[in-house]
C-alpha positions as CSV (number, residue, x, y, z in Angstrom):
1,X,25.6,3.1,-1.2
2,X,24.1,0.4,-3.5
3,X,26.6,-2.3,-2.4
4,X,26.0,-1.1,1.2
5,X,22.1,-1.7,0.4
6,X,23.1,-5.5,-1.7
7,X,24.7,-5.9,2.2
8,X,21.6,-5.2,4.0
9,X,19.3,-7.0,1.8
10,X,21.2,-10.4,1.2
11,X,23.8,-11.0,4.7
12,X,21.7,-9.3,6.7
13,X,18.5,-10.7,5.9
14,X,20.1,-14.5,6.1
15,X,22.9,-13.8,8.9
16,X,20.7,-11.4,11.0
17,X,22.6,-8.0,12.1
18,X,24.0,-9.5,15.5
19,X,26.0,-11.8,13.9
20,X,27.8,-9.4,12.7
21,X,30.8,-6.6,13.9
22,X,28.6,-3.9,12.4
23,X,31.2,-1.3,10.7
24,X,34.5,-2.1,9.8
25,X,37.4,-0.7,7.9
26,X,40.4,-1.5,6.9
27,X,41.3,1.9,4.7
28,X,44.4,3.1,5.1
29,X,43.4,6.5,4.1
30,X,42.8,7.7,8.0
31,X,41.2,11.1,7.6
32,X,38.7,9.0,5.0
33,X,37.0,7.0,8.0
34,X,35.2,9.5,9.5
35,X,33.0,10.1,6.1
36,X,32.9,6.1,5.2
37,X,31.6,5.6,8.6
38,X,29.1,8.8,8.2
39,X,27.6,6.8,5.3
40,X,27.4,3.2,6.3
41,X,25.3,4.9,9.4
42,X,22.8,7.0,6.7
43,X,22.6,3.5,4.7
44,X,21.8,1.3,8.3
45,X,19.1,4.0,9.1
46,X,17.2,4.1,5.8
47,X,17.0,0.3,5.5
48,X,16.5,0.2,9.0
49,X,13.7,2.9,8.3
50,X,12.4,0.7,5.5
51,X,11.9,-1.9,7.9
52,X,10.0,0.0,10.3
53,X,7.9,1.6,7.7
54,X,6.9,-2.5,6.6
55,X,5.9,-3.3,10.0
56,X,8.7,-5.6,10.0
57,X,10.5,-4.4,13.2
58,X,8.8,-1.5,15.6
59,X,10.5,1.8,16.1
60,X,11.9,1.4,19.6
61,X,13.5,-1.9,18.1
62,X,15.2,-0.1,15.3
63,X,16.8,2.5,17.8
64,X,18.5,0.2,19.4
65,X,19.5,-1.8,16.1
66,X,20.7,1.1,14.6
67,X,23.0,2.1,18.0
68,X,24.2,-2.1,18.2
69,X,25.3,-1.8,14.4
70,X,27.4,1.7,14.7
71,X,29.0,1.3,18.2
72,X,28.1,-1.6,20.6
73,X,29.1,-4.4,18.1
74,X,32.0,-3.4,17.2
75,X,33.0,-2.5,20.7
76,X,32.0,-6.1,22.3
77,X,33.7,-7.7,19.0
78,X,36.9,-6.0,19.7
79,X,36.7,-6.6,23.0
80,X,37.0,-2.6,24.1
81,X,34.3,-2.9,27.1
């Protein structure tokens, strides 16, 4: 979780979070995705919450953020529209 929160707080805050594919994995371990993939979304929505709670981005803003950074960018960067 704290390298997920290092993430956040130094690409994202430089590379903004559409320029990026969101989640990706590369683990071998198959049945381990589900759970990696359950935590990156807990750790997007608390610094996403952390924003909204700074006034930094509204609340209907961060809905969609947090939707774009667990399905719609890695869908449109893998082409599976």
């Amino acid at each position: 979780m704290n390298g997920m929160r290092r993430y956040f707080d130094q690409v994202i805050e430089t590379a903004g979070l559409y320029n990026t594919v969101g989640f990706n994995d590369d683990t071998r371990a198959f049945p381990s995705i589900p759970a990696r993939h359950e935590l990156w979304r807990r750790v997007s929505a608390d610094w996403l919450a952390g924003l909204v709670i700074r006034g930094i981005v509204d609340t209907e803003d961060a809905q969609s953020m947090i939707y774009d950074s667990a399905y719609r960018l890695a869908k449109k960067t893998y082409k599976l529209e």
